[in-house]
C-alpha positions as MATLAB code, in Angstrom:
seq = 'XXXXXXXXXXXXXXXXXXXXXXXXXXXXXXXXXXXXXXXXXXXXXXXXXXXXXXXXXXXXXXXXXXXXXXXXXXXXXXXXX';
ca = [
      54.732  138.138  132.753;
      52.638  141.099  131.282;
      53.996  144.064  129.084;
      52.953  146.710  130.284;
      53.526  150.149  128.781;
      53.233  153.753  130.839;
      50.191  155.036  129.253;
      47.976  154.837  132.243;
      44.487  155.289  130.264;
      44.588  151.990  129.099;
      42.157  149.480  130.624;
      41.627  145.979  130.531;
      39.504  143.772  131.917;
      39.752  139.938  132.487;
      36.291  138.278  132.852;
      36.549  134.248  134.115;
      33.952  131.689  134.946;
      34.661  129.431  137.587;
      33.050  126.256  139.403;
      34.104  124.221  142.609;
      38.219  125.863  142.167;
      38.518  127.932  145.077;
      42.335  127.721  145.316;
      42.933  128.360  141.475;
      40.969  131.360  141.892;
      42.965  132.319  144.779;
      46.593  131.784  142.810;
      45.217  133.684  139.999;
      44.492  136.488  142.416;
      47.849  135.895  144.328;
      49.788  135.943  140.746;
      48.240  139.040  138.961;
      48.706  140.780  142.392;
      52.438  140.014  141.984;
      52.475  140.989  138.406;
      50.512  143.923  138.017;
      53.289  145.483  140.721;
      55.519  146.156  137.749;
      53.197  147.120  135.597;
      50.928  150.887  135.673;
      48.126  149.585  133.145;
      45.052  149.687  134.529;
      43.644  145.855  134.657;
      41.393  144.150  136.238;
      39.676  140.594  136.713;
      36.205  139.302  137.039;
      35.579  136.114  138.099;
      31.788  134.886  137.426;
      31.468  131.305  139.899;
      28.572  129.514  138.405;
      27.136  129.087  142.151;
      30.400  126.766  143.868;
      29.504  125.566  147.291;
      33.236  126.007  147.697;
      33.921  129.960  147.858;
      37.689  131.072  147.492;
      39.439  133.357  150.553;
      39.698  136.873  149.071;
      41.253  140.020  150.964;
      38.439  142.534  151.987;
      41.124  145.027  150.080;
      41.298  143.318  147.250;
      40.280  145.208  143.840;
      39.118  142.267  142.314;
      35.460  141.751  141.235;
      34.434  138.358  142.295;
      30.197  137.045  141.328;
      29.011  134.415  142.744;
      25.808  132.999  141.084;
      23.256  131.557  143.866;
      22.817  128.461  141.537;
      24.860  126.247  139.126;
      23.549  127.101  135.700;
      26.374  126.363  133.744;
      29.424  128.169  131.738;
      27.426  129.389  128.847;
      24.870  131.020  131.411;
      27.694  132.532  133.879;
      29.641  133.757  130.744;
      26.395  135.745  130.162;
      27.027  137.771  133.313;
];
């Protein structure tokens, strides 16, 4: 669960690389969604995918920043980003 306090300046950001995990990146999405309800921080997450043939279902609405590389180059590259 995140602590969140009521200053609403603060930001965060989450940056993640991903490969071939569709539905993890979907729960994480589905679970910080859930959280963040309770919570007036301003966070967000960025998922890099290092070029997945498999691409996760994410709502049009969603405030989520999802990359998707055209190629696999691998973690070091898509942590680059």
């Amino acid at each position: 669960m995140m602590n969140c306090s009521s200053d609403n300046n603060i930001y965060i950001s989450i940056i993640l690389t991903s490969y071939n995990r569709p539905v993890l990146v979907e729960k994480l999405f589905e679970e910080f969604n859930r959280q963040r309800k309770r919570c007036s921080k301003r966070v967000e997450i960025i998922v890099i995918d290092d070029g997945s043939k498999l691409r996760p279902t994410i709502s049009e609405k969603s405030d989520h920043i999802y990359i998707q590389l055209t190629e696999n180059m691998g973690a070091p590259y898509a942590r680059k980003i």
